[in-house]
Structure formats: structure tokens, C-alpha cells
C-alpha positions in Angstrom: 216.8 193.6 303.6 214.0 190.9 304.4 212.8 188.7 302.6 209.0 189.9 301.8 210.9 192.8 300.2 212.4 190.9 298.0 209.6 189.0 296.5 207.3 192.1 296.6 209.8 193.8 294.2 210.2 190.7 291.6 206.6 190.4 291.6 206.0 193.9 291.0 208.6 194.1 288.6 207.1 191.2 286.7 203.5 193.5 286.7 204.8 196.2 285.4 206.4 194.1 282.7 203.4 191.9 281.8 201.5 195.1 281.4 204.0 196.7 279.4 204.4 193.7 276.7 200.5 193.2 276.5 200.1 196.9 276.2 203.1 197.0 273.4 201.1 194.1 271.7 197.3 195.3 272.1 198.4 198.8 270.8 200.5 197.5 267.7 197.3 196.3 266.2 195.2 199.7 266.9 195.4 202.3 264.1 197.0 205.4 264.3 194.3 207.6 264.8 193.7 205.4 267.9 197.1 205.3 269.2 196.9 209.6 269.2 193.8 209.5 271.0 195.0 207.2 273.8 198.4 209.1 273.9 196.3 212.3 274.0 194.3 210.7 277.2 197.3 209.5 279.1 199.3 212.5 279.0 195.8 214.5 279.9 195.5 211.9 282.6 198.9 211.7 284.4 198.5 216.3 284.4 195.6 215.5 286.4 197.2 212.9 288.6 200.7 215.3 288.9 198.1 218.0 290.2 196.3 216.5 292.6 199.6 214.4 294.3 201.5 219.0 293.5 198.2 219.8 296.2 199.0 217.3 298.6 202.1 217.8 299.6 201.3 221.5 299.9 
């Protein structure tokens, strides 16, 4: 394994992370109203992105 894989998979682990916690804290302070909304939207969202990667590998 080299090297450069290495350090691109800490430092994508450590985005996905840093976007997870500041996620986790900018959504604890929405209401709940909100949270369904935005819930609502990313399930709607990744459908849409499932579809389109379902048509090309067809």
C-alpha cells in the first residue's frame, strides 16, 4: 500500500467526521419540525442520487 493512500484515507476519514459532529451539533439546536423537513429532503435527495448512479451502470 503507498503512502499517498494512506494519508488520503485519514484525511477523508477526518472529513467525514468533522462533518458528522458539526452536523450532530448544528441540528441539535434546530426544532423538530426542522429536523423532519431536512430528514424528509435527504432521503428525497439520496432516491434521486440512487437513480441516476441505478441508470448508469445500465
Amino acid at each position: 500500500m503507498k503512502v499517498e493512500n494512506i494519508f488520503y484515507t485519514i484525511g477523508v476519514l477526518f472529513i467525514i467526521s468533522s462533518v458528522v459532529y458539526f452536523t450532530n451539533e448544528f441540528i441539535a439546536d434546530l426544532s423538530d419540525p426542522v429536523k423532519l423537513t431536512l430528514l424528509i429532503v435527504a432521503i428525497i435527495a439520496s432516491a434521486i442520487i440512487a437513480e441516476l448512479f441505478r441508470k448508469v451502470n445500465k
